[in-house]
C-alpha positions, 0 to 999 in steps of 0.5 A, spaced: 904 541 481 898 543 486 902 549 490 896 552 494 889 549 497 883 551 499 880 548 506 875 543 501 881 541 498 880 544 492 886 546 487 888 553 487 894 555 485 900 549 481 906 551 478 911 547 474 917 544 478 922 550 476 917 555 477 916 558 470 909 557 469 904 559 475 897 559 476 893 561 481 885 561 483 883 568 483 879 574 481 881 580 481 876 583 476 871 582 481 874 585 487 877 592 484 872 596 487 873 594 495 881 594 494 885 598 489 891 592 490 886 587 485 886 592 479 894 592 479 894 584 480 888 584 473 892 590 469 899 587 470 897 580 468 892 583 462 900 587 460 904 581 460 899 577 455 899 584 451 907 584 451 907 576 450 902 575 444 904 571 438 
């Protein structure tokens, strides 16, 4: 189900009814030089598909 818009109405975040899958519209990898924050948000999602691979 949608959980955020953009102002074009543009899907940009959904999660499923009890919250355990999320996804979001963003690139942080785009962004590392201009704020050390999006570096944490990218390594900490490349981490957690690291420890839940198959």
């Amino acid at each position: 189900m949608p959980a955020a818009y953009a102002s074009d109405g543009t899907i940009e975040a959904f999660q499923t009814e009890d919250a355990s899958v999320r996804g979001v519209q963003y690139h942080p990898e785009m962004m590392f030089d201009h704020d050390a924050t999006h570096l944490k948000v990218f390594q900490d999602f490349v981490d957690y598909v690291a420890e839940h691979k198959n």
